[in-house]
N, CA, C and O atoms as a CHARMM CRD file, in Angstrom:
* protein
*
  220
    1    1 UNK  N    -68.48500  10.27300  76.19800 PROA 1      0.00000
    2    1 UNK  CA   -69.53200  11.22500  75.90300 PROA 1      0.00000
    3    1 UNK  C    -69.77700  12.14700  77.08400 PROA 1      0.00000
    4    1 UNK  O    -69.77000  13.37700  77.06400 PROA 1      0.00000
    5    2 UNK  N    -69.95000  11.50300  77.90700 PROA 2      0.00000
    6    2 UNK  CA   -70.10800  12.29400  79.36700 PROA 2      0.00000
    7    2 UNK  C    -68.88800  12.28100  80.09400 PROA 2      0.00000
    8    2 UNK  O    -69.03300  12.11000  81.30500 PROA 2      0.00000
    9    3 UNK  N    -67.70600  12.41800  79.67500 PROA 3      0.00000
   10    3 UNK  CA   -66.63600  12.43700  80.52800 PROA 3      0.00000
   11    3 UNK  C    -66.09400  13.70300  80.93500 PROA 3      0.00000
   12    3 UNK  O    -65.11700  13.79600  81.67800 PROA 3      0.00000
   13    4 UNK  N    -66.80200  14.80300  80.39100 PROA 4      0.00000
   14    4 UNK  CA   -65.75700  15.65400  80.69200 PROA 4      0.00000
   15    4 UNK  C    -67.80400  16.72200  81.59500 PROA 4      0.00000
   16    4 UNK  O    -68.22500  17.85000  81.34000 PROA 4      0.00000
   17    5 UNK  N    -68.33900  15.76600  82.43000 PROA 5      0.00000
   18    5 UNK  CA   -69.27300  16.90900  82.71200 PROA 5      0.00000
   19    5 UNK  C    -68.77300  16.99400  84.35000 PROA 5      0.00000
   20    5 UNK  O    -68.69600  16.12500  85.21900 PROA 5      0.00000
   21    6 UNK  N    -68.55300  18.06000  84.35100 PROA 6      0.00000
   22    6 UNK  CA   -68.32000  18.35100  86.04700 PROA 6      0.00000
   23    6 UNK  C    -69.24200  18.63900  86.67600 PROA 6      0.00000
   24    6 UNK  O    -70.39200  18.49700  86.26100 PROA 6      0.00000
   25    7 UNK  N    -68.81900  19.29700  88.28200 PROA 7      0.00000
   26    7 UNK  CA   -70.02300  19.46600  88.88000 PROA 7      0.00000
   27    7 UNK  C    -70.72500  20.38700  88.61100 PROA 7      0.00000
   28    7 UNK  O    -71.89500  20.16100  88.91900 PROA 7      0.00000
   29    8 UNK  N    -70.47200  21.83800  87.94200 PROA 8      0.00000
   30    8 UNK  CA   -71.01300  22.23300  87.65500 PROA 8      0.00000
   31    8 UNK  C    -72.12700  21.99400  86.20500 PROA 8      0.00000
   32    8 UNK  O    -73.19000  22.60300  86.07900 PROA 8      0.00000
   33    9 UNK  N    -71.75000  21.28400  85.50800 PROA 9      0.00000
   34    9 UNK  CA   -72.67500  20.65700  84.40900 PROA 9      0.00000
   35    9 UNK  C    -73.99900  19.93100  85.16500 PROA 9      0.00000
   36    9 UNK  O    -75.19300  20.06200  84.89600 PROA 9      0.00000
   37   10 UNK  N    -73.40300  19.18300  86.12200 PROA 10     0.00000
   38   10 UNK  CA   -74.34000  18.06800  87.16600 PROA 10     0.00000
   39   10 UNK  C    -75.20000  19.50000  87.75800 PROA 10     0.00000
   40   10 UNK  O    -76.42600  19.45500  87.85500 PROA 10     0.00000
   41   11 UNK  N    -74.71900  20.27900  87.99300 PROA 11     0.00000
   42   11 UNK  CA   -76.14900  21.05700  89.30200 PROA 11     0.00000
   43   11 UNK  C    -76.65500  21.84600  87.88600 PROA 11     0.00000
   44   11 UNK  O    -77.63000  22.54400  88.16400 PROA 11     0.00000
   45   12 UNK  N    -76.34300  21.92900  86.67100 PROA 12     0.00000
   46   12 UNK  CA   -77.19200  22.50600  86.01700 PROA 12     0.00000
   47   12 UNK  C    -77.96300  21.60600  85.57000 PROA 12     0.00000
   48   12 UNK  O    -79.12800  21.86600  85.26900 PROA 12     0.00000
   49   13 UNK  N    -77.46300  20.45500  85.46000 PROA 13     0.00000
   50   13 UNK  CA   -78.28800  19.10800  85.20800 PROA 13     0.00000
   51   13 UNK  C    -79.68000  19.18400  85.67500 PROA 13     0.00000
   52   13 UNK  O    -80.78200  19.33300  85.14700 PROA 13     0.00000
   53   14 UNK  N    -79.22800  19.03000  86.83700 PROA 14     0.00000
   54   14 UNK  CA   -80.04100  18.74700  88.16700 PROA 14     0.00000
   55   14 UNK  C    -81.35300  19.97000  88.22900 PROA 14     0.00000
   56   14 UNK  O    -82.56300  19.74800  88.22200 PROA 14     0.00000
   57   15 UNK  N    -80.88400  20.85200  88.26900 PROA 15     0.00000
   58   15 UNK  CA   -81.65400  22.29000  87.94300 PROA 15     0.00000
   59   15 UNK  C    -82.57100  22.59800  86.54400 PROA 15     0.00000
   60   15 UNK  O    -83.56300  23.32700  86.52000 PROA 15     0.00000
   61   16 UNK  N    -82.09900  21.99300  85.58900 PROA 16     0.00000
   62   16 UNK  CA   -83.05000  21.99700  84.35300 PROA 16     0.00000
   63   16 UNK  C    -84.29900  20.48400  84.71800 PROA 16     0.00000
   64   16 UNK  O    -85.45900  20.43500  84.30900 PROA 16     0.00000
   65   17 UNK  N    -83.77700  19.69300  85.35100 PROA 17     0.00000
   66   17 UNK  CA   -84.72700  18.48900  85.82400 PROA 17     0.00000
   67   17 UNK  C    -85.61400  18.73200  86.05600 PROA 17     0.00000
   68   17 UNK  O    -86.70200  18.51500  85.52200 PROA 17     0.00000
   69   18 UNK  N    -85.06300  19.67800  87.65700 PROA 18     0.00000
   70   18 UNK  CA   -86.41000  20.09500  88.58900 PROA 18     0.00000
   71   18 UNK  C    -87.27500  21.19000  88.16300 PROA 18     0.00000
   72   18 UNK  O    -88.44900  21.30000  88.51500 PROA 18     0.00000
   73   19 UNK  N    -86.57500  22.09800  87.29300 PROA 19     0.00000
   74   19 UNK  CA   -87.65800  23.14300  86.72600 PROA 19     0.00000
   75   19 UNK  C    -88.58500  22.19600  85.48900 PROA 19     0.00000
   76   19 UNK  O    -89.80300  22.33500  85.37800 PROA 19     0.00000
   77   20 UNK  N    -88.03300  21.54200  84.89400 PROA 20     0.00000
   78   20 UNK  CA   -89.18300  20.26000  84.25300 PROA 20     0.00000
   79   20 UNK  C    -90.07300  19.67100  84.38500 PROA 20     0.00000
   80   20 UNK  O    -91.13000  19.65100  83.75400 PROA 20     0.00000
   81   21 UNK  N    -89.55400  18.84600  85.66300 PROA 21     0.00000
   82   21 UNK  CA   -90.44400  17.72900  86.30900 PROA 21     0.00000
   83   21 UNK  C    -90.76900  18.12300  87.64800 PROA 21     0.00000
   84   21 UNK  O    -91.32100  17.35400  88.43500 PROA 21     0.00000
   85   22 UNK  N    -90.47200  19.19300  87.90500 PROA 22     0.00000
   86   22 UNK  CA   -91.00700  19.31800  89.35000 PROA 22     0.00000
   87   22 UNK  C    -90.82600  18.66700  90.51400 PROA 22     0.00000
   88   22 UNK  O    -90.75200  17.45900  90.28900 PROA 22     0.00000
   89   23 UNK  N    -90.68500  19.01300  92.06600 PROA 23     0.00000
   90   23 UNK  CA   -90.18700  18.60200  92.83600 PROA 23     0.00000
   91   23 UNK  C    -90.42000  17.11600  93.22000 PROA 23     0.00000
   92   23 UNK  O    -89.61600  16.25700  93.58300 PROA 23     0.00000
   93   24 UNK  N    -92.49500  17.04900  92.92700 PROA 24     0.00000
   94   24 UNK  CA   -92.73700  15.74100  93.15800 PROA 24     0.00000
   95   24 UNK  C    -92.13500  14.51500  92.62200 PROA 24     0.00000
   96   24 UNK  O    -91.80300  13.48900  93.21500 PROA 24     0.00000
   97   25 UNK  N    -92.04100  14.92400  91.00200 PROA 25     0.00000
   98   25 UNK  CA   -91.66300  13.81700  90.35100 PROA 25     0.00000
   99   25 UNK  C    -90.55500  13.66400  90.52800 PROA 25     0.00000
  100   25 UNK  O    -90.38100  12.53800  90.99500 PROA 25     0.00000
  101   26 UNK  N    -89.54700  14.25800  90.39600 PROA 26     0.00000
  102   26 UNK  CA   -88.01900  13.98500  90.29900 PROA 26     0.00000
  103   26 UNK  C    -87.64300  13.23000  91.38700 PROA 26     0.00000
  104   26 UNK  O    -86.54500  12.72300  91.15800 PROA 26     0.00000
  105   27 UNK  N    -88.21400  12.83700  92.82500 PROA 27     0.00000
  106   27 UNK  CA   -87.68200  11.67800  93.38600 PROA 27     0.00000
  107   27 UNK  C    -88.67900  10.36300  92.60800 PROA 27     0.00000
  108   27 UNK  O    -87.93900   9.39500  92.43300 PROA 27     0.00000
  109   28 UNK  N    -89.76800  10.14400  92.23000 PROA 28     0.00000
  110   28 UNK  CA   -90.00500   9.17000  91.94400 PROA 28     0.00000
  111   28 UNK  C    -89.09100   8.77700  90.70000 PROA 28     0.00000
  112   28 UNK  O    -88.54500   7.68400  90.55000 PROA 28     0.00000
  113   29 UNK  N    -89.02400   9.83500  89.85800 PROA 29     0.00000
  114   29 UNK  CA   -88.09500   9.56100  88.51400 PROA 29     0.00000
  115   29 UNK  C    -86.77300   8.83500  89.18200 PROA 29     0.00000
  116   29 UNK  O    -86.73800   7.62800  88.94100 PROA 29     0.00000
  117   30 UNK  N    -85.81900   9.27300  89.87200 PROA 30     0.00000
  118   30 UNK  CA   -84.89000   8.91700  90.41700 PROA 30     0.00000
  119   30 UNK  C    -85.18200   7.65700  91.19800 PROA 30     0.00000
  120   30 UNK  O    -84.10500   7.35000  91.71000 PROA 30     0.00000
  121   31 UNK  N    -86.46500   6.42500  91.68200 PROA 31     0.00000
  122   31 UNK  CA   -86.37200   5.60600  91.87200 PROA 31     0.00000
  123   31 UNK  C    -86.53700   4.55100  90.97800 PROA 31     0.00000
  124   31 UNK  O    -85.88200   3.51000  91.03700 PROA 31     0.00000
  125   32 UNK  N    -87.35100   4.78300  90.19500 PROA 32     0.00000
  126   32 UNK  CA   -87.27100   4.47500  88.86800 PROA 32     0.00000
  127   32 UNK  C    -86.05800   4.21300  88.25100 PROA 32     0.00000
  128   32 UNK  O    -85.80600   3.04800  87.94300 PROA 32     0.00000
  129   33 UNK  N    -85.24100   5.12000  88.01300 PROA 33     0.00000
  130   33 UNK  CA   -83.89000   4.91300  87.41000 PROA 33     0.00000
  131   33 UNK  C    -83.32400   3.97000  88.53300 PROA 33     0.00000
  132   33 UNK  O    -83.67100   2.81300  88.29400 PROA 33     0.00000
  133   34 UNK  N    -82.75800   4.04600  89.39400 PROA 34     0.00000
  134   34 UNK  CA   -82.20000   3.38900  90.35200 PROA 34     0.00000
  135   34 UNK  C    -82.38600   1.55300  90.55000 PROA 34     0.00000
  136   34 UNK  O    -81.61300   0.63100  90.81000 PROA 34     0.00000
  137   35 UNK  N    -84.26900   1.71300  90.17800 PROA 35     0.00000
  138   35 UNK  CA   -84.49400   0.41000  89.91100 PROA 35     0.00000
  139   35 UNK  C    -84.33800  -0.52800  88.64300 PROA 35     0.00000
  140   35 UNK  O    -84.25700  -1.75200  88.54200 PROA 35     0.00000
  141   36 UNK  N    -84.32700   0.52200  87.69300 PROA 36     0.00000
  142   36 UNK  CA   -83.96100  -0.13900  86.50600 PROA 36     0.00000
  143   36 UNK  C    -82.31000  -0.76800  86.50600 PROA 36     0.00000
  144   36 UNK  O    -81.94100  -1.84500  86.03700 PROA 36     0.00000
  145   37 UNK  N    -81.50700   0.24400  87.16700 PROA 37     0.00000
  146   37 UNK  CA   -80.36700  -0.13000  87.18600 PROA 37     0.00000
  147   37 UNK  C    -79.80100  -1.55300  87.65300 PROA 37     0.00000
  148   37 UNK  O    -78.98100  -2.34300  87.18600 PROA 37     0.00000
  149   38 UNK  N    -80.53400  -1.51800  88.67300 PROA 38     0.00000
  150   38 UNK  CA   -80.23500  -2.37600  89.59200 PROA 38     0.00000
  151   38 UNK  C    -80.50600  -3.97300  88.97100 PROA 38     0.00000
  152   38 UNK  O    -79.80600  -4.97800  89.09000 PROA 38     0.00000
  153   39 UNK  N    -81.76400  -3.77900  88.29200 PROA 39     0.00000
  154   39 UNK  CA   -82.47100  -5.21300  87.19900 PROA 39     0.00000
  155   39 UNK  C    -81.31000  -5.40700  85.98000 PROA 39     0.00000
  156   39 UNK  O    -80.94500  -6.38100  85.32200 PROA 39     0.00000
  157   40 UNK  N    -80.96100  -4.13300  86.01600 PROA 40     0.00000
  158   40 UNK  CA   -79.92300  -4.34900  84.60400 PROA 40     0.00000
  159   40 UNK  C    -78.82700  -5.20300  85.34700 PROA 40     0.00000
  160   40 UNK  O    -78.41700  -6.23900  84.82300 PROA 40     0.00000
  161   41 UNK  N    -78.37700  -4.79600  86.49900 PROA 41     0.00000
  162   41 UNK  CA   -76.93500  -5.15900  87.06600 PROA 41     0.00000
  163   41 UNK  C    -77.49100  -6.97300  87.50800 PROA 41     0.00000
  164   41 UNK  O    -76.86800  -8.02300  87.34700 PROA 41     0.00000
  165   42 UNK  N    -78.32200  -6.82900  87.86000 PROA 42     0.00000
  166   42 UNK  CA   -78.86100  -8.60400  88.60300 PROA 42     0.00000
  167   42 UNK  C    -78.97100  -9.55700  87.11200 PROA 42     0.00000
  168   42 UNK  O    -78.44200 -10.66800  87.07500 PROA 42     0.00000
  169   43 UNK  N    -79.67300  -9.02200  85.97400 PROA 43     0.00000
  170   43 UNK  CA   -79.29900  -9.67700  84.61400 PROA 43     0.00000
  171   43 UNK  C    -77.95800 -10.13600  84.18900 PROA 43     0.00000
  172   43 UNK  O    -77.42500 -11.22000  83.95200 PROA 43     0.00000
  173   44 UNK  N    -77.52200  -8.52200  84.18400 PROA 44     0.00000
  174   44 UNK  CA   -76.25900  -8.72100  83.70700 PROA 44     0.00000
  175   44 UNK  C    -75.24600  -9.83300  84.20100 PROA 44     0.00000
  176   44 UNK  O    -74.51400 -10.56900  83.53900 PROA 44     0.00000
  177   45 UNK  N    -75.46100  -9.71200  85.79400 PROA 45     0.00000
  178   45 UNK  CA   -74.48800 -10.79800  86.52400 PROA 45     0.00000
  179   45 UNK  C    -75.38100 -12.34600  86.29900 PROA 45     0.00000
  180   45 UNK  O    -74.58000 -13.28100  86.27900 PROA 45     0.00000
  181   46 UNK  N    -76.63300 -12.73500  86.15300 PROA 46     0.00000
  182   46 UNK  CA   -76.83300 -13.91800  85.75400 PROA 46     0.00000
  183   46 UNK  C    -76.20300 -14.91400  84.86800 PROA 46     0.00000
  184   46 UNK  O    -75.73700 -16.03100  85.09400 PROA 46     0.00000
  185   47 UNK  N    -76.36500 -13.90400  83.34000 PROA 47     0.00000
  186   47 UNK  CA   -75.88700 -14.00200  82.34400 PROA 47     0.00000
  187   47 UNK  C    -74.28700 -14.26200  82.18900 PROA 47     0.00000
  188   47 UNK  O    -73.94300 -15.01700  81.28000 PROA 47     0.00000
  189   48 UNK  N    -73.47800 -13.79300  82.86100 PROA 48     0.00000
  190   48 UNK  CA   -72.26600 -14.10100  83.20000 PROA 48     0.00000
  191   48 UNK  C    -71.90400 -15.15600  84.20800 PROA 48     0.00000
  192   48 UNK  O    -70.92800 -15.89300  84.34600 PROA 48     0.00000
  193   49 UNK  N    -73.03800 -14.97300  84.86900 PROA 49     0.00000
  194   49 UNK  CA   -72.92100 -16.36400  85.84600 PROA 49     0.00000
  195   49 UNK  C    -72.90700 -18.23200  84.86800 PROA 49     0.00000
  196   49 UNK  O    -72.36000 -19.33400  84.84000 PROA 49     0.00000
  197   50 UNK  N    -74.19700 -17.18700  84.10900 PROA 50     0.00000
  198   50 UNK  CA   -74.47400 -18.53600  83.34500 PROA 50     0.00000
  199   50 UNK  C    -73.43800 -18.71400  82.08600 PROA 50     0.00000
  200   50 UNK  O    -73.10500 -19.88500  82.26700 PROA 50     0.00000
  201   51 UNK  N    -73.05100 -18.47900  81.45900 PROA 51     0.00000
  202   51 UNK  CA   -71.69300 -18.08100  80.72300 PROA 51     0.00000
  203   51 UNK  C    -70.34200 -18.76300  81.31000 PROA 51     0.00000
  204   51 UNK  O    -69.49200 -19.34700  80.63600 PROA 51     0.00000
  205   52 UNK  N    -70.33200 -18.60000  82.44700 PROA 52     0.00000
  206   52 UNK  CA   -68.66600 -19.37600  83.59100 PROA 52     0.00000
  207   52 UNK  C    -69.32300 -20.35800  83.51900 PROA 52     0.00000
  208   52 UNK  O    -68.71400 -21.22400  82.89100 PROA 52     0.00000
  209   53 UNK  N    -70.72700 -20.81800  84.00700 PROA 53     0.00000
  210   53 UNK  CA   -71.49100 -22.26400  84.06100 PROA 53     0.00000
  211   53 UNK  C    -70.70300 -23.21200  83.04000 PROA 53     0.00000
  212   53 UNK  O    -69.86000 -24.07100  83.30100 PROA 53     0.00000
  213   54 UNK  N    -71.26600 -22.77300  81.68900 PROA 54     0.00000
  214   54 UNK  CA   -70.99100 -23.12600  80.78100 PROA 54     0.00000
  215   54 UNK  C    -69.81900 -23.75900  79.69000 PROA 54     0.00000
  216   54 UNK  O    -69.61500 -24.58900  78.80400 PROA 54     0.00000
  217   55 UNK  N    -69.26600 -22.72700  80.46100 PROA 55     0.00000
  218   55 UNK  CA   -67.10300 -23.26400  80.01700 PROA 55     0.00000
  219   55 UNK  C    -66.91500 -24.67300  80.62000 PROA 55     0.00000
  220   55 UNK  O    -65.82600 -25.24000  80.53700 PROA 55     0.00000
């Protein structure tokens, strides 16, 4: 779906963001995302942890 966005897609990305959300928000938005990610990735590897457990 997103494979073919280059950099120029990304700084227009980036540029429709900040005219949106404004300078303040867009770093909190971006920690936000970052942290969600990160909970997804520490789940994800549990779950697989617990999964090898299991065999």
């Amino acid at each position: 779906m997103l494979t073919n966005v280059g950099i120029p897609g990304l700084i227009l990305i980036l540029v429709i963001a900040l005219i949106i959300f404004g300078p303040k928000k867009l770093p909190e938005m971006g920690r936000a995302v970052g942290d969600t990610l990160k909970e997804f990735k520490k789940s994800t590897r549990e779950l697989t942890e617990d999964k090898e457990e299991k065999k």
